[in-house]
C-alpha positions in Angstrom: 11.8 -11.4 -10.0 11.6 -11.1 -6.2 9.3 -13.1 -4.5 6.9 -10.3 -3.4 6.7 -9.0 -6.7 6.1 -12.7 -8.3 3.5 -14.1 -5.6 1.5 -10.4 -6.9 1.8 -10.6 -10.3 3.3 -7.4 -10.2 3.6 -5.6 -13.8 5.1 -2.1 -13.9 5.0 0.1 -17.3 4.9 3.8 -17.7 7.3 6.8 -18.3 6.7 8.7 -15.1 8.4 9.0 -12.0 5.8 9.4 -9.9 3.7 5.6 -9.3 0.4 5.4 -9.7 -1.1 1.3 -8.2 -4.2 -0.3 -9.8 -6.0 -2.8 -7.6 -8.5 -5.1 -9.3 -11.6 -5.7 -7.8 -13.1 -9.2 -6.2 -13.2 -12.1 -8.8 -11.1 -9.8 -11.1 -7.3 -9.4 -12.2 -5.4 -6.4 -13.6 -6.6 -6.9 -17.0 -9.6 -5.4 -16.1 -7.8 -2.0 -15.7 -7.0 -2.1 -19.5 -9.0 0.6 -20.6 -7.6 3.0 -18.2 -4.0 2.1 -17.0 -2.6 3.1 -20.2 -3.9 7.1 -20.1 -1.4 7.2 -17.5 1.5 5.3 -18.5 3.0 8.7 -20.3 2.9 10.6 -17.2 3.4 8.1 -14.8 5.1 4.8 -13.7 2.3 3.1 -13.8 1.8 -0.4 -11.2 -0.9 -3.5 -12.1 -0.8 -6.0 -9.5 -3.3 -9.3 -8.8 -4.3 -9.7 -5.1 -3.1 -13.0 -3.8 -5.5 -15.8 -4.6 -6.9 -13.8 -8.0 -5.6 -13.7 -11.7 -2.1 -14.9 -11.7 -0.9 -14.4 -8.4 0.9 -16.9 -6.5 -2.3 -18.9 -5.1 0.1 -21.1 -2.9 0.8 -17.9 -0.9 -2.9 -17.8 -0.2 -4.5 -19.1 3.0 -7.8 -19.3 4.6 -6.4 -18.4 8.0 -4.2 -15.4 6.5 -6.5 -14.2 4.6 -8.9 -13.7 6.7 -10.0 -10.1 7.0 -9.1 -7.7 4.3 -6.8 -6.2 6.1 -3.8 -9.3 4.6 -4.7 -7.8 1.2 -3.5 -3.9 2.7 -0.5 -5.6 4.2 0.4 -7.1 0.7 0.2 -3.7 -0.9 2.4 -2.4 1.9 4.9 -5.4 0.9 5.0 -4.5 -2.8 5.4 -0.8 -2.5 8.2 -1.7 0.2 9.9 -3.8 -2.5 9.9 -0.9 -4.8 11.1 1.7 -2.8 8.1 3.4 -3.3 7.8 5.7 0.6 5.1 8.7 -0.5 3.5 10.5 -2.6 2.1 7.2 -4.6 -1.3 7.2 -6.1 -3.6 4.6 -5.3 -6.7 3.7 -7.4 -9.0 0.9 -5.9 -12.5 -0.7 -7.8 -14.6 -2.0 -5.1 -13.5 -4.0 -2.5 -10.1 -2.8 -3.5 -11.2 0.8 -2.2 -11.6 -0.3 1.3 -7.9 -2.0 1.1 -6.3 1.3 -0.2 -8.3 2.5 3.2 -6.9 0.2 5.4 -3.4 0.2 3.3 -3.8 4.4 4.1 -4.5 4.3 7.6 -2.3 1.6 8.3 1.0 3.6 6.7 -0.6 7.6 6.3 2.3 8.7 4.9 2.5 6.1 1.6 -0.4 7.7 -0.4 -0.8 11.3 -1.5 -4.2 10.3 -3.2 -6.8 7.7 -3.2 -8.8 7.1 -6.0 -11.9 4.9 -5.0 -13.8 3.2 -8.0 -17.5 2.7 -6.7 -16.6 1.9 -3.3 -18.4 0.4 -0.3 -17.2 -0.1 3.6 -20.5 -2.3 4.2 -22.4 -3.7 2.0 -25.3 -4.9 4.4 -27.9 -2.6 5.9 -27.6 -1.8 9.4 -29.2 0.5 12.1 -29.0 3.8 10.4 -26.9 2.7 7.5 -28.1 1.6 3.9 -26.0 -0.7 2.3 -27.8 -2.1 0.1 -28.6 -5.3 0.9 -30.3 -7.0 4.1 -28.7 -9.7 6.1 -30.9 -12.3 4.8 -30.4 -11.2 1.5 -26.8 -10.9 1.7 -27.2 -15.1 3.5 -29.0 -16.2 1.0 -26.5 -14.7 -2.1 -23.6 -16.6 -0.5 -25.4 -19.9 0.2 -26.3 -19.7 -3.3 -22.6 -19.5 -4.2 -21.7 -22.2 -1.9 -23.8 -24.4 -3.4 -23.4 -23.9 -7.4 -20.4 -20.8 -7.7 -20.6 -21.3 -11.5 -24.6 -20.8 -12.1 -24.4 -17.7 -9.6 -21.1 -16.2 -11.7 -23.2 -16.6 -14.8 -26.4 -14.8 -13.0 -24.7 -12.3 -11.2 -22.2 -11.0 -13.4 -25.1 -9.2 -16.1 -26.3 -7.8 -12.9 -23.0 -6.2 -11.4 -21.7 -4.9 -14.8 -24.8 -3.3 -15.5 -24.6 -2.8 -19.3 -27.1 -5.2 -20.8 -26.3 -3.5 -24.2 -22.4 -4.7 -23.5 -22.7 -8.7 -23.7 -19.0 -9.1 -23.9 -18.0 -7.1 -21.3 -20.4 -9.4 -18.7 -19.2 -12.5 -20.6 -15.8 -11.5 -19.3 -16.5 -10.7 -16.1 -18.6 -14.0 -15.9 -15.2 -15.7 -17.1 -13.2 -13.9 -14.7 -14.9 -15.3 -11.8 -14.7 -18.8 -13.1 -11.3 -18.5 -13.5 -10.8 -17.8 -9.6 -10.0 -20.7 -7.7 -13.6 -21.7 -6.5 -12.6 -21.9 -2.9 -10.7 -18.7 -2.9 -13.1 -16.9 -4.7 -16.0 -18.6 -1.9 -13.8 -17.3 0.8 -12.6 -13.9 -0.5 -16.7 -13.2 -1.4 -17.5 -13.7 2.4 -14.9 -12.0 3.5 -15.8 -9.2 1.1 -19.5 -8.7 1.7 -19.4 -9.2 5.2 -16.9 -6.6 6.1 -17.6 -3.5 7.8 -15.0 -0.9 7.3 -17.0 1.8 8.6 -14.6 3.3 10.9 -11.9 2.3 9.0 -13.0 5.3 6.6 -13.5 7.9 8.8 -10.0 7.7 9.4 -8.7 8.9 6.6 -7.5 12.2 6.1 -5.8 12.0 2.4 -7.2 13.8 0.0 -9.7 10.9 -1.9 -11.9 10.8 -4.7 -15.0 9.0 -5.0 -16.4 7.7 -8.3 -20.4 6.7 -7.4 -22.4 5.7 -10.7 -25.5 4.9 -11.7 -27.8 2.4 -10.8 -25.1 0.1 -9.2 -26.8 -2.6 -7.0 -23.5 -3.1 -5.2 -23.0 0.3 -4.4 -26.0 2.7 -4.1 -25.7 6.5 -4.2 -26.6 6.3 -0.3 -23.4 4.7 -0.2 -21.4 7.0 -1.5 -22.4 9.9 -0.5 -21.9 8.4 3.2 -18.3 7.9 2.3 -18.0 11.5 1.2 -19.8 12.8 4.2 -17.2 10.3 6.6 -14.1 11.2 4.9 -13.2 15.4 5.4 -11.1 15.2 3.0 -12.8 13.9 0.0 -14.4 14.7 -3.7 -17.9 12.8 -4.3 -18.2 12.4 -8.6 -21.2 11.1 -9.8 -20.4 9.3 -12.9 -23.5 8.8 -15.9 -22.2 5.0 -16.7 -24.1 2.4 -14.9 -22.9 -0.8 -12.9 -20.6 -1.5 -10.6 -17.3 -1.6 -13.2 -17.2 2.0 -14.8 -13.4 1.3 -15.9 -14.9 -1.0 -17.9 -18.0 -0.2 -19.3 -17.8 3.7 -19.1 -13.1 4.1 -19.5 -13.2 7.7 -21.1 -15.6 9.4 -18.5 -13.6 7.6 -15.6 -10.2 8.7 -17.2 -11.5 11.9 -17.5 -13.1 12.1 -13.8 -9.8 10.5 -12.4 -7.6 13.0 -14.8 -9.2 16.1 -13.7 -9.0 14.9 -10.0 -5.5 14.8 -10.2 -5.2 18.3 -11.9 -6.8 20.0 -9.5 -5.1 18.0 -6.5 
């Protein structure tokens, strides 16, 4: 396996020609697309991939220093389609934090993605002068002092919270599991990096035609948020999804299918 390819974890299944990619979320790995992926794999060639530093990526290809923006992660993806000969019309579905790097992966190469497909999305998760992210600065300083000091204790109290589904144990038990299984210090980094972020220009850039799945009571990403992103980005669908939390791919896989399937019909 080339060594692009390998330091991603790059899996490729599917019958179609046409490639749709799946990035993971943070603290997550392409498992987590598992409910979803495979509604595709008839139709299309179908690309799972780990961002370097999560799952079972290379983690010796991580650095602080390169990895210091989000905008490494969007140069990765470049890489990978680049060692699959894959030049347009791909499809690109992001969860979280993953959105904003299909953004910056778009606008950095416009030509590479015919759609983006962005799974509860947020360019800024802090609150700032006329902007509602969600969370104040103090807030946000606190939450990653907390994980500085004991990562573990804030996985187990803050996964529940992000997946949203109190009546799904298992599903935040994974989650919970999937952050643990992060390098801590990667995981410490990628969260700053991540939640500190503003992207806001970023999407106002982007002129592919995007949809944007907003759900229910997701602390992570309001509705304000969302429908700021659809109101930035001219060419883009705002679907308001009845799952709640922040991981509808997991918790809610047949309305997201569906939402993501009819999307793509009408595209």
């Amino acid at each position: 396996m080339k060594s692009v390819l390998k330091r991603n974890n790059v899996r490729i299944v599917g019958r179609g020609s046409q490639a749709i990619v799946f990035v993971h979320g943070f603290g997550c790995n392409q498992n987590m697309w598992r409910f979803v992926a495979p509604s595709f794999q008839d139709d299309y060639k179908v690309i799972l991939l780990d961002l370097v530093g999560c799952g079972d990526s290379d983690s010796k290809a991580w650095s602080a220093e390169k990895y210091e923006t989000l905008n490494a992660h969007a140069q990765d993806i470049l890489e990978v389609c680049d060692e699959l000969n894959l030049r347009e019309h791909v499809i690109y579905i992001g969860h979280s934090v993953s959105s904003i790097i299909g953004v910056l992966t778009n606008n950095l190469r416009p030509n590479l993605f015919s759609k983006l497909i962005l799974v509860v999305p947020s360019p800024c998760y802090v609150n700032k002068e006329g902007y509602k992210g969600g969370f104040d600065q103090e807030y946000m300083d606190d939450l990653l002092q907390q994980m500085e000091d004991d990562y573990e204790a804030w996985s187990n109290s803050l996964a529940p919270i992000i997946m949203g589904n109190p009546d799904s144990p298992l599903l935040s038990a994974e989650l919970q599991a999937s952050f643990c299984y992060t390098n801590f210090s990667i995981a410490k980094h990628f969260a700053k990096v991540t939640f500190l972020s503003d992207n806001r220009e970023d999407v106002k850039q982007v002129k592919t035609p995007s949809l944007i799945l907003q759900c229910e009571e997701d602390i992570i990403a309001p509705k304000y948020v969302g429908k700021y992103m659809h109101k930035q980005m001219a060419n883009s669908t705002l679907k308001q999804l009845k799952v709640k939390g922040h991981c509808p791919h997991m918790s809610g896989p047949d309305e997201t299918i569906e939402a993501i399937q009819n999307f793509l019909a009408r595209q």
